[in-house]
C-alpha positions as semicolon CSV with decimal commas, in nm:
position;residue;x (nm);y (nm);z (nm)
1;X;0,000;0,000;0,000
2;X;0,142;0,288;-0,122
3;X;0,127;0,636;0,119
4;X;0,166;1,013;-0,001
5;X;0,373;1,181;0,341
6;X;0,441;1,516;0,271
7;X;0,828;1,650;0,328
8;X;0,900;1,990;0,342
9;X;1,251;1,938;0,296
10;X;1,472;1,762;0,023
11;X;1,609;1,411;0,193
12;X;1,595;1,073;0,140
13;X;1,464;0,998;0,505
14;X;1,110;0,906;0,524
15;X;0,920;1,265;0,542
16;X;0,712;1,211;0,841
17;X;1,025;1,216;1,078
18;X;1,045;1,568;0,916
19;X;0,750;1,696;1,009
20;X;0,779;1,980;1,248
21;X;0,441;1,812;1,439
22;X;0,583;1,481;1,522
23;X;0,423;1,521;1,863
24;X;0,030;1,578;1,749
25;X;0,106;1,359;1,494
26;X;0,149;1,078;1,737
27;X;-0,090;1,234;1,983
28;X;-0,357;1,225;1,716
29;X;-0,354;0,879;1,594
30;X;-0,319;0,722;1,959
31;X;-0,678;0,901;2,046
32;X;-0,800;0,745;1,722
33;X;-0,672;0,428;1,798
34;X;-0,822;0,444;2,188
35;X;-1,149;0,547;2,067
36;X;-1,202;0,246;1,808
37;X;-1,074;0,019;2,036
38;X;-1,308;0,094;2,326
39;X;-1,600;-0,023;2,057
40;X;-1,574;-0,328;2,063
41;X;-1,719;-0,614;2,362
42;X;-1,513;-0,829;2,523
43;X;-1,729;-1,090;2,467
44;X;-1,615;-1,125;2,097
45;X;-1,285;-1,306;2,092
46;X;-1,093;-1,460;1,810
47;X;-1,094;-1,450;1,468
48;X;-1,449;-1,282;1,492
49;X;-1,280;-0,996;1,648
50;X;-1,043;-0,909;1,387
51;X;-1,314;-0,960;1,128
52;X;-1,486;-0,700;1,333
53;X;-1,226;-0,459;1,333
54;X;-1,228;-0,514;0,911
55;X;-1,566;-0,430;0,909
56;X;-1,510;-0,100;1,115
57;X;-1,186;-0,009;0,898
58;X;-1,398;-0,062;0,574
59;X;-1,636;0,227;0,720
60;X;-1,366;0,450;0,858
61;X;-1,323;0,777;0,679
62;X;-0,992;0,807;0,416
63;X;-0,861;1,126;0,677
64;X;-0,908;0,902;0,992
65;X;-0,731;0,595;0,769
66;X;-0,423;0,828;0,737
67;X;-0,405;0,950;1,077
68;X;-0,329;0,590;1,151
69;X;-0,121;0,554;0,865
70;X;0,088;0,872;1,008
71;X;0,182;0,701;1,294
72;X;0,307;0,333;1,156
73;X;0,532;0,606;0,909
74;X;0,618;0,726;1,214
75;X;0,710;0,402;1,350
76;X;0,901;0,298;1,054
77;X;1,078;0,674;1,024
78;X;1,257;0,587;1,335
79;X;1,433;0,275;1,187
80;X;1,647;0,517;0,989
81;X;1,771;0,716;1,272
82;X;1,881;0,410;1,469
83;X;1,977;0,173;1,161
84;X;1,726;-0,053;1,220
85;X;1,673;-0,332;0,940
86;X;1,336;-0,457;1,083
87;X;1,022;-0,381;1,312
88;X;0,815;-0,585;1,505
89;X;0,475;-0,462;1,677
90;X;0,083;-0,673;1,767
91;X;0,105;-1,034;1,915
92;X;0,144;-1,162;2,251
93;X;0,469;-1,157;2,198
94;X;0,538;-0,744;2,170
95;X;0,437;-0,721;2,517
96;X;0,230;-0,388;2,353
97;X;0,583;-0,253;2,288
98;X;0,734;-0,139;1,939
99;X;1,045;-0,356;1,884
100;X;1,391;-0,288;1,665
101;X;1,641;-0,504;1,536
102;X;1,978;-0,292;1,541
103;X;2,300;-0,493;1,380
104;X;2,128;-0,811;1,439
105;X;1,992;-0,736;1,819
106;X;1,581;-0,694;1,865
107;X;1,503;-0,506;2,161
108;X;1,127;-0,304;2,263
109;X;1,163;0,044;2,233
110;X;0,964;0,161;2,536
111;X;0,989;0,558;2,417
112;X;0,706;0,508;2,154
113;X;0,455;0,432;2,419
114;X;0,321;0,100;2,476
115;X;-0,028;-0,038;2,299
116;X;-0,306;-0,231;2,382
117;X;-0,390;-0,598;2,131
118;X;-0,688;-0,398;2,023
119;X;-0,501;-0,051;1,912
120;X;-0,229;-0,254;1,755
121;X;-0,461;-0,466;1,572
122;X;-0,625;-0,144;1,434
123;X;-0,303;-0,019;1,374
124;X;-0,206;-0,315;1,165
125;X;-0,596;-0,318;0,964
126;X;-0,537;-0,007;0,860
127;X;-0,241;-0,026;0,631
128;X;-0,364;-0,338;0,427
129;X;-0,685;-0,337;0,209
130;X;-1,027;-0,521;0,221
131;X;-0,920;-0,793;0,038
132;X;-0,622;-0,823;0,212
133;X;-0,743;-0,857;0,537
134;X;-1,022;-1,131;0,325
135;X;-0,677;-1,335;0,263
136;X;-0,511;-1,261;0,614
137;X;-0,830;-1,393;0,734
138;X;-0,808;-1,723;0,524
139;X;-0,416;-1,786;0,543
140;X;-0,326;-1,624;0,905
141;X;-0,058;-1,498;0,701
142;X;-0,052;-1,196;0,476
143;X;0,275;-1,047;0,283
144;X;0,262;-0,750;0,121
145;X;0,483;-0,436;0,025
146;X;0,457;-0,085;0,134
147;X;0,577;0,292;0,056
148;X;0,650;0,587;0,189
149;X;0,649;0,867;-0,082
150;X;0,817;1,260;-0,004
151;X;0,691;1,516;-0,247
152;X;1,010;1,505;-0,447
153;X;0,893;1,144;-0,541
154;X;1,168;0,944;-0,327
155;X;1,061;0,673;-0,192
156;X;1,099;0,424;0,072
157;X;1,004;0,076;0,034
158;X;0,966;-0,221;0,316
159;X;0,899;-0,587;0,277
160;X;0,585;-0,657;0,513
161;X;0,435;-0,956;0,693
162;X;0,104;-0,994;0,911
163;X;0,033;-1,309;1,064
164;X;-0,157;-1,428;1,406
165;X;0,014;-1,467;1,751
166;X;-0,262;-1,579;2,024
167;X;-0,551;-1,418;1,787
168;X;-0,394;-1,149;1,784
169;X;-0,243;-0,957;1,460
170;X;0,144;-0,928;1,468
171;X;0,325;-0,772;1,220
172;X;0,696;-0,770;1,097
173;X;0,859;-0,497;0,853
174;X;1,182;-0,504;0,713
175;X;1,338;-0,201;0,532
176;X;1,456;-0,238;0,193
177;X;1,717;-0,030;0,072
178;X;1,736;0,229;-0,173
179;X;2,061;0,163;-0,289
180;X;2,240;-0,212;-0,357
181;X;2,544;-0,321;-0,217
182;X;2,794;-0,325;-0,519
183;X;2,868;-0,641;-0,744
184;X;3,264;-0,568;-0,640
185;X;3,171;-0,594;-0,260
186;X;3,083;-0,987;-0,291
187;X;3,419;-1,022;-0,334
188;X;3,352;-1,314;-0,602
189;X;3,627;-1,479;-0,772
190;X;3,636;-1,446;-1,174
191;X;3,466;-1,780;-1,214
192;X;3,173;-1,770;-0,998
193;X;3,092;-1,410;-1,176
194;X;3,094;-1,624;-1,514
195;X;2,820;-1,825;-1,372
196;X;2,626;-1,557;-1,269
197;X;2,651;-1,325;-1,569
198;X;2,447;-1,398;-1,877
199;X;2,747;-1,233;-2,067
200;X;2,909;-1,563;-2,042
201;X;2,631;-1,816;-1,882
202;X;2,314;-1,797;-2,157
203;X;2,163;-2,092;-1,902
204;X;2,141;-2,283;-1,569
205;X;2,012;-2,278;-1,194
206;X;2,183;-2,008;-0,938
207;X;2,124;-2,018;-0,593
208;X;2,178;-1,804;-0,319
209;X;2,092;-1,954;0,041
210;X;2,070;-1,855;0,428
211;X;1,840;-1,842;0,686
212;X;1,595;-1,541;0,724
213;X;1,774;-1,202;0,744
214;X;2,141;-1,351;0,619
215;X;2,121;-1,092;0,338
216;X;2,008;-1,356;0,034
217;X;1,745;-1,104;-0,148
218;X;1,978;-0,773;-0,157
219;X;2,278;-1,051;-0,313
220;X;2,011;-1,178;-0,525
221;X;1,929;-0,795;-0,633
222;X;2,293;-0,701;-0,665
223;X;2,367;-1,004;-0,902
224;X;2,056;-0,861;-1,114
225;X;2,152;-0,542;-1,097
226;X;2,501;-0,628;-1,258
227;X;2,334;-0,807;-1,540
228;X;2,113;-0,479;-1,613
229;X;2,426;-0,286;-1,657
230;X;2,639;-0,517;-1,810
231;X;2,434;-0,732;-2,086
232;X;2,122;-0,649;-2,270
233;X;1,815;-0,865;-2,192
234;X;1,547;-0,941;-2,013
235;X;1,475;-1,007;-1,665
236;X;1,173;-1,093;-1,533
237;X;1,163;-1,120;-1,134
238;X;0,899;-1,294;-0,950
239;X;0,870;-1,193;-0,553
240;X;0,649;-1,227;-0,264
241;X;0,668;-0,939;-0,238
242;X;0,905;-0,740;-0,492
243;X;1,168;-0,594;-0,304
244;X;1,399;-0,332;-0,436
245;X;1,261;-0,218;-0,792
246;X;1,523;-0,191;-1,045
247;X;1,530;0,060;-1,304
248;X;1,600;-0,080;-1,667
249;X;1,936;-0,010;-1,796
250;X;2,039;-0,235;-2,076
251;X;1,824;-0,496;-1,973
252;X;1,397;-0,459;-1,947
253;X;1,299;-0,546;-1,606
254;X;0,993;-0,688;-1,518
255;X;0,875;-0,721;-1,156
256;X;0,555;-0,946;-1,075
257;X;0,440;-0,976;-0,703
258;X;0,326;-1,228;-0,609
259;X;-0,075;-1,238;-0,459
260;X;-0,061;-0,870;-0,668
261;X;0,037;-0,957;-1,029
262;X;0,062;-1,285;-1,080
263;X;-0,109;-1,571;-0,825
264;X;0,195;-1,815;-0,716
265;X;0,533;-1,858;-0,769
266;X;0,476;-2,176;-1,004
267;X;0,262;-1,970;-1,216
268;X;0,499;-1,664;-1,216
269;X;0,762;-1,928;-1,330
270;X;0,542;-2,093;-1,602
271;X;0,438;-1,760;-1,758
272;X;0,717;-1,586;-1,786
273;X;0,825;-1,896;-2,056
274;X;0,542;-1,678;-2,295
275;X;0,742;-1,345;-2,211
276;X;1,051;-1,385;-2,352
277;X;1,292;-1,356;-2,077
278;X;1,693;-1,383;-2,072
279;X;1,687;-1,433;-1,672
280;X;1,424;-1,534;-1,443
281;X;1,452;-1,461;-1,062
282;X;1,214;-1,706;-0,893
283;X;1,174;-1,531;-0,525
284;X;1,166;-1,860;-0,311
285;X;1,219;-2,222;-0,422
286;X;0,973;-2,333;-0,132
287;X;0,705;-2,578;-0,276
288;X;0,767;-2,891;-0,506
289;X;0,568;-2,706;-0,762
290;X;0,808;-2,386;-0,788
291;X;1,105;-2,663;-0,805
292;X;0,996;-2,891;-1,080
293;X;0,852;-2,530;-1,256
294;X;1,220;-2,408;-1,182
295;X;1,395;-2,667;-1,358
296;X;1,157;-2,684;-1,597
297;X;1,239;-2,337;-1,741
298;X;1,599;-2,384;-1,690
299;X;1,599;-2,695;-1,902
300;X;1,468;-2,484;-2,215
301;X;1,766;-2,249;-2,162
302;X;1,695;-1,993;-1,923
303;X;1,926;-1,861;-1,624
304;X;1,750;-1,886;-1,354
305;X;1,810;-1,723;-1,020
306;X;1,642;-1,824;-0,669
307;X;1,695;-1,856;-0,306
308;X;1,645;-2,113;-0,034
309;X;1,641;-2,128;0,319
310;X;1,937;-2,360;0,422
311;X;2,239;-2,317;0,571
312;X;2,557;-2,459;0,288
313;X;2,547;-2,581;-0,044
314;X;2,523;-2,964;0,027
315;X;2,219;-2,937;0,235
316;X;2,052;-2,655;-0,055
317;X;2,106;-2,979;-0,286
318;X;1,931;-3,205;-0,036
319;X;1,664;-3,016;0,025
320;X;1,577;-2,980;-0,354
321;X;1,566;-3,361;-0,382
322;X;1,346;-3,390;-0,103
323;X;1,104;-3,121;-0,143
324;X;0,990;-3,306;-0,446
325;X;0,730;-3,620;-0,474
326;X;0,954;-4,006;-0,410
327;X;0,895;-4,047;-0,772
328;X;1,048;-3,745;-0,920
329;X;1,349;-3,732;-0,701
330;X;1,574;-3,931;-0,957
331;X;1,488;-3,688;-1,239
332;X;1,536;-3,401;-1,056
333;X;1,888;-3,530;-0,929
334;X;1,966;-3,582;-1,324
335;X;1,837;-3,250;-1,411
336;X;2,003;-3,067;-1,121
337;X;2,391;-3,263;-1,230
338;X;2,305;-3,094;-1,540
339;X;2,159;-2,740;-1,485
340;X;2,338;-2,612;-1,144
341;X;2,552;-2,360;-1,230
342;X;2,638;-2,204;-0,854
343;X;2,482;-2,172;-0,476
344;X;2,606;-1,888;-0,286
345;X;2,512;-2,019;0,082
346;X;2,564;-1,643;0,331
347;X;2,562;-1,556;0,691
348;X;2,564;-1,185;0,834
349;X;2,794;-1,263;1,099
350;X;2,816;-1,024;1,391
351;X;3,158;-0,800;1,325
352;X;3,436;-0,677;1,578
353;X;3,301;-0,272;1,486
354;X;2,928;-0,378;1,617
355;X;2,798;-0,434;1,270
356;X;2,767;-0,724;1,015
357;X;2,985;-0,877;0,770
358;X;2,950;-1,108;0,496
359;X;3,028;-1,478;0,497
360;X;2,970;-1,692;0,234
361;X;3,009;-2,064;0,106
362;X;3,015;-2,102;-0,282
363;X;3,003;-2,432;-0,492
364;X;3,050;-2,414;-0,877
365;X;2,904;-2,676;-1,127
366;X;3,215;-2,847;-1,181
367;X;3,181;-3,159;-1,364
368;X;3,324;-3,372;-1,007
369;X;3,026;-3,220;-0,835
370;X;2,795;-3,270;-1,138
371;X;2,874;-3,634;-1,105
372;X;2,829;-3,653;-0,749
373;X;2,497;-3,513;-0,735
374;X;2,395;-3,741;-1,058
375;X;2,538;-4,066;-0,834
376;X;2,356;-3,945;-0,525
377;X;2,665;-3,899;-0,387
378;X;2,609;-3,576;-0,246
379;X;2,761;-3,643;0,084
380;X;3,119;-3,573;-0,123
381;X;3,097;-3,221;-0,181
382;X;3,168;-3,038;0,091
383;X;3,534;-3,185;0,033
384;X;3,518;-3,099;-0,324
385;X;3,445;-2,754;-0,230
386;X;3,700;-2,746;0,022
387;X;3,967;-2,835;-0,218
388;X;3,850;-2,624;-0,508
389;X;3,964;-2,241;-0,408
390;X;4,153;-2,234;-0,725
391;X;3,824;-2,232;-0,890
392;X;3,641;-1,984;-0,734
393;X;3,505;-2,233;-0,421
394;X;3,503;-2,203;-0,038
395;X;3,355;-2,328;0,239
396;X;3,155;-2,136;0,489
397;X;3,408;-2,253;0,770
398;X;3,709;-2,149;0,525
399;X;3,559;-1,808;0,462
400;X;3,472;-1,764;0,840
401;X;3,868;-1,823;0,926
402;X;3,974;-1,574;0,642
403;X;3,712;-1,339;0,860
404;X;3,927;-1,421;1,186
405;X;4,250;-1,382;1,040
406;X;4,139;-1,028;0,896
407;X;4,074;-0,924;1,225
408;X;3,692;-0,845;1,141
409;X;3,484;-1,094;1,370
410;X;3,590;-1,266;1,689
411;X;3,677;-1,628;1,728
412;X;3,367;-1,709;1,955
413;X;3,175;-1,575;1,677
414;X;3,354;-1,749;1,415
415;X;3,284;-2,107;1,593
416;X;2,908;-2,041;1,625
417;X;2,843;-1,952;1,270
418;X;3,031;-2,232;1,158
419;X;2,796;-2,512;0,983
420;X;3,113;-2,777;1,076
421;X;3,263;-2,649;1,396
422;X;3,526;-2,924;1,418
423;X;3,634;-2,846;1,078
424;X;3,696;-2,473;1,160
425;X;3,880;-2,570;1,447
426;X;4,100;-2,821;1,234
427;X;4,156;-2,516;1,028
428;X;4,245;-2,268;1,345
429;X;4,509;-2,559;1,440
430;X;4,666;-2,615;1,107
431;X;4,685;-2,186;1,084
432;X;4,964;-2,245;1,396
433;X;5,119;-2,478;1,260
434;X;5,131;-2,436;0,874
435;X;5,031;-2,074;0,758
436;X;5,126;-2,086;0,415
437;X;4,928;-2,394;0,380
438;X;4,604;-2,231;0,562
439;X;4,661;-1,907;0,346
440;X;4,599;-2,083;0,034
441;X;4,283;-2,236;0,161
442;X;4,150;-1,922;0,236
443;X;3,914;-1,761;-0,027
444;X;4,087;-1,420;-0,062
């Protein structure tokens, strides 16, 4: 949902923090939000509730609507002046506090008042429209996108999710940058940019993996981004929701959101076969039907680009095989020994200078590893990737010891973002003993 702030001043901050009447502002919407909430029995629990609320929002006057609105921009303007990446508010959970995450640490921020269920629930109704609500209703899950516009048409975009906690609506928000991190900051060796780059790769499957918040969608966006400066084309990306929107360059860009333009990721996939794309960035592997869709495109010759929640590159190739139905698991192993051009498995690890820093585990489609994955021997890789540096490959716990060595995290953080602690440690041990060894095992 898109929301017109006005900004009196030229700045790429969100306008309402701004505003010289931050305090009525606030003031304002709270009295709204007490009001409303003092409507409704407590004799009405539940889903009911909520679907009570809906009806009142659908009958509450567009001023009164961005009152409300005022205050979650409010909210939100705040993550900016404490370099917050997400916000958390509703739910049992929130305690009726607002909540930060600041270079990886959540904490309540008891300055912005504290909320009743009701108010927050309100609060949350009022950003979303009627058929959204109709879905959050159905699913107990909603995502969605939203804006902040300033009168010189900057913008500020967050990646949204509303979902249940006790009956209650919670709600998560994660700023989205306005700028990408550059292509030269991956730090990427020659090869692995090959096999990202339709300059040189016309085809194949690219991965990039973590867990939630490791950083895969701005990689994913920065890989794209390179490709729309670098090669003409076209790119069609397919999000839930669409993230950073990229401006065409010398490739046309395409963005379809998911539940907005286009229904599922499997049809996203499957259509964009009829649009003649170069690249297609498939938001989330996370059904059988997105897979099998996946490979499907990349087998007529398409790159493809997606992401997947696991942790290394062996596991990202398990989990492929065993998302999908018994039956299909054999063809999908032959297709993926033929199609899987890189996974880029990432971890924002906390840094000595009380930020983040990258580290990464990459594994290239080399023919040993195509082999391996054809023969079900996929238990084989992680030394293939250990021993192929030369090439472009690393392992997360070889990357996390070139992050110690550099002075930029801590050993005790080191060890507990390592996927193989004992092999880290092996590595630490061999570093005393045999630098020059340990040096050329490090991806530089």
């Amino acid at each position: 949902m898109a929301v017109q702030v006005k900004n009196p001043s030229s700045t790429d901050q969100p306008s309402i923090a701004m505003s010289s009447d931050l305090p009525q502002v606030v003031t304002n919407a709270q009295k709204i939000l007490k009001e409303m909430a003092s409507q409704f029995p407590k004799s009405v629990t539940g889903l009911e509730r909520q679907m009570m609320i809906s009806d009142i929002m659908t009958r509450t006057d567009e001023t009164t609507k961005m009152k409300l609105l005022a205050l979650v921009n409010y909210f939100l303007a705040r993550m900016f002046t404490i370099y917050a990446s997400d916000i958390d508010m509703g739910g049992y959970g929130s305690q009726g506090y607002i909540w930060y995450r600041v270079y990886g640490q959540k904490k309540s921020d008891p300055s912005l008042g504290k909320y009743s269920p009701d108010e927050i629930n309100i609060l949350i109704q009022s950003i979303i429209g009627e058929r959204q609500r109709t879905f959050l209703f159905e699913n107990r899950n909603l995502d969605f996108s939203h804006m902040l516009y300033s009168e010189n048409s900057e913008f500020r975009r967050f990646r949204a999710d509303a979902y249940f906690d006790l009956d209650q609506l919670a709600l998560n928000m994660r700023a989205i940058n306005n700028t990408l991190r550059p292509y030269k900051g991956l730090e990427l060796h020659t090869n692995v940019t090959k096999a990202l780059s339709l300059a040189h790769t016309k085809e194949g499957l690219c991965l990039v993996t973590g867990i939630t918040g490791s950083g895969k969608s701005c990689t994913l966006d920065t890989i794209i981004d390179a490709n729309n400066h670098s090669v003409e084309g076209h790119a069609v990306i397919i999000a839930s929701p669409i993230e950073y929107v990229h401006k065409s360059d010398k490739c046309i860009i395409r963005h379809r959101e998911v539940g907005r333009d286009v229904l599922s990721f499997r049809d996203g996939t499957v259509q964009a076969l009829r649009q003649d794309p170069d690249i297609i960035m498939v938001g989330e592997l996370r059904d059988a039907d997105t897979i099998l869709a996946a490979l499907e495109v990349t087998d007529s010759g398409h790159k493809v680009f997606s992401t997947l929640h696991t942790a290394s590159a062996v596991e990202s190739i398990d989990r492929i095989i065993g998302e999908t139905p018994p039956l299909e698991q054999e063809r999908v192993r032959n297709r993926l020994g033929e199609t899987l051009k890189c996974v880029i498995s990432q971890k924002l690890v906390p840094s000595l200078d009380g930020k983040r820093v990258l580290a990464k585990e990459i594994m290239l489609g080399t023919p040993s590893v195509y082999a391996a994955i054809k023969n079900n021997n996929i238990s084989e890789i992680y030394q293939m990737i250990a021993e192929g540096n030369e090439l472009g490959m690393v392992t997360m716990e070889q990357d996390l010891k070139r992050l110690y060595l550099q002075k930029k995290i801590s050993l005790e953080n080191a060890m507990n973002y390592a996927n193989n602690k004992r092999r880290l440690q092996q590595l630490l041990q061999l570093q005393q003993t045999d630098s020059p060894t340990i040096h050329k095992g490090v991806a530089g």
